[in-house]
C-alpha positions as CSV (number, residue, x, y, z in Angstrom):
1,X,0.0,0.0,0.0
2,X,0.9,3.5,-0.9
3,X,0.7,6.8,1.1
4,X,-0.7,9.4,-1.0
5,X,-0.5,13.5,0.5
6,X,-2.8,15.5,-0.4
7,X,-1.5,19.1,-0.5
8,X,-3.9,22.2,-0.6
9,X,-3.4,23.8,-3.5
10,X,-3.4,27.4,-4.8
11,X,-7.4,28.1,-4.6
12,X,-6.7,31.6,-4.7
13,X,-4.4,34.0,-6.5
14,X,-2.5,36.0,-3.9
15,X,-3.7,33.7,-0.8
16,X,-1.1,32.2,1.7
17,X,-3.8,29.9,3.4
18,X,-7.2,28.4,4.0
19,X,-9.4,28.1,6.5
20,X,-11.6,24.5,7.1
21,X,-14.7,25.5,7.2
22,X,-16.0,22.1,7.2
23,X,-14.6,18.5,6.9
24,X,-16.5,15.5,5.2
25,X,-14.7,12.5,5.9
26,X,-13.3,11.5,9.6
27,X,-10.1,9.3,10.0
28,X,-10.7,5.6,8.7
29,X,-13.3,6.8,6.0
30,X,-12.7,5.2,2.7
31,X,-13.0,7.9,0.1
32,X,-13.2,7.4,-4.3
33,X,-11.6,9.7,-6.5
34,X,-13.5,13.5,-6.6
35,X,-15.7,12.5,-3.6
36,X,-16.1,15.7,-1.5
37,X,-13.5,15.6,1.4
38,X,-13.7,19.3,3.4
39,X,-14.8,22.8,2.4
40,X,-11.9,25.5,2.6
41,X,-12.5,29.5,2.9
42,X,-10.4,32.2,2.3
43,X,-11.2,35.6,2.2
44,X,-12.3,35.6,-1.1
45,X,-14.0,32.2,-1.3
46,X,-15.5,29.3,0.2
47,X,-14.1,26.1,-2.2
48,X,-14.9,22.3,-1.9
49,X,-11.9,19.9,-2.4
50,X,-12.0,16.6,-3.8
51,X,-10.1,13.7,-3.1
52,X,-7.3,13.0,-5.8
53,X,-7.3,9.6,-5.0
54,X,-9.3,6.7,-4.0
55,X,-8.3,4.9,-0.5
56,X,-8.4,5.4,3.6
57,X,-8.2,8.5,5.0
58,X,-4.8,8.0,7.7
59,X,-4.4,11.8,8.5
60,X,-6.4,15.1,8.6
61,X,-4.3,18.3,8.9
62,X,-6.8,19.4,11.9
63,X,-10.0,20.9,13.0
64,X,-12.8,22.9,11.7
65,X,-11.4,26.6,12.1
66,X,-7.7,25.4,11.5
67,X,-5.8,27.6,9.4
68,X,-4.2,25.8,6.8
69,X,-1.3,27.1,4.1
70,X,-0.9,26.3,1.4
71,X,0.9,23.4,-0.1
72,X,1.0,22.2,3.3
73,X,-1.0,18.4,3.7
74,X,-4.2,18.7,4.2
75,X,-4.4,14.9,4.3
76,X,-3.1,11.8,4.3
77,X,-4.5,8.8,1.9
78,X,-3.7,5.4,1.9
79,X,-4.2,3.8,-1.2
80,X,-4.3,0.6,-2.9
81,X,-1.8,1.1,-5.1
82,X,2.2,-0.4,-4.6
83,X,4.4,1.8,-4.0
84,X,7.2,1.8,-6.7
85,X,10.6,1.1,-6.4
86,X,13.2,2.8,-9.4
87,X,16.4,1.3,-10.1
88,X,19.0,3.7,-11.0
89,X,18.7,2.3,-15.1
90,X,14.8,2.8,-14.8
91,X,15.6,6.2,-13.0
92,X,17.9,7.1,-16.0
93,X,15.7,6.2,-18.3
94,X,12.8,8.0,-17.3
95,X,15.5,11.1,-17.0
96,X,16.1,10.5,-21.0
97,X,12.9,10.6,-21.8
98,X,11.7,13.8,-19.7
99,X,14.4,15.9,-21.6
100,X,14.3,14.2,-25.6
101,X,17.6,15.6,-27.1
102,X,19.6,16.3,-24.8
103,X,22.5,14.6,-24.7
104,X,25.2,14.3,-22.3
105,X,27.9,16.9,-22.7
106,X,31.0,14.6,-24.9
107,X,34.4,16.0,-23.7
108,X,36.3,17.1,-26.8
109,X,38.6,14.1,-29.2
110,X,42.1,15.3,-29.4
111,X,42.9,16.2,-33.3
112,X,44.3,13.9,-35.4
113,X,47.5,14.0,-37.3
C-alpha cells in the first residue's frame, strides 16, 4: 500500500492559506476519486476539495477553524496502489525521456595528425 499526500493547492491568486470551514470524511473513511473531502475558505471564497485519489483517510491536517497554508498536507490517503521502487537504469531512463535531445555533454577528441 501506498501513502498518498494531499497538499492544498493554490485556490486563490495572492492567498497564503485556507481556512476549514467544514470536513467531510473522519479518519478511517474510505474515500473514491473526486468524492467531496472538506470545504476550505479564504477571504475571497469558500471552495470544496476533492479527493485526488481513491483509499483510507490515515491523516487530517486538523479541526474545523484550522488555518491551513498552502501546499501544506491537508491529508493523508492510503491507497491501494504499490508503491514503486526505481532502479538507477529505470531512474535514468525516465531522465532520458523527460528531456528528448539532450544529450550528455561529450568531452572534446584530441585532433588527429
Amino acid at each position: 500500500m501506498a501513502r498518498f499526500t494531499f497538499r492544498l493547492p493554490d485556490i486563490g491568486e495572492g492567498i497564503s492559506e485556507a481556512e476549514i470551514v467544514a470536513w467531510h470524511v473522519k479518519l478511517g473513511d474510505r474515500v473514491e476519486e473526486d468524492q467531496s473531502v472538506a470545504d476550505m475558505m479564504t477571504d475571497k471564497a469558500t471552495v470544496e476539495m476533492e479527493s485526488p485519489v481513491s483509499g483510507t483517510i490515515v491523516e487530517l491536517a486538523g479541526e474545523v477553524g484550522d488555518q491551513v497554508p498552502i501546499g501544506s498536507a491537508l491529508m493523508v490517503i492510503e491507497t491501494d496502489a504499490v508503491e514503486d521502487t526505481v532502479s538507477p537504469a529505470t531512474e535514468e531512463a525516465v531522465l532520458e525521456a523527460e528531456n528528448p535531445g539532450v544529450e550528455e555533454a561529450q568531452s572534446p577528441s584530441p585532433p588527429v595528425g
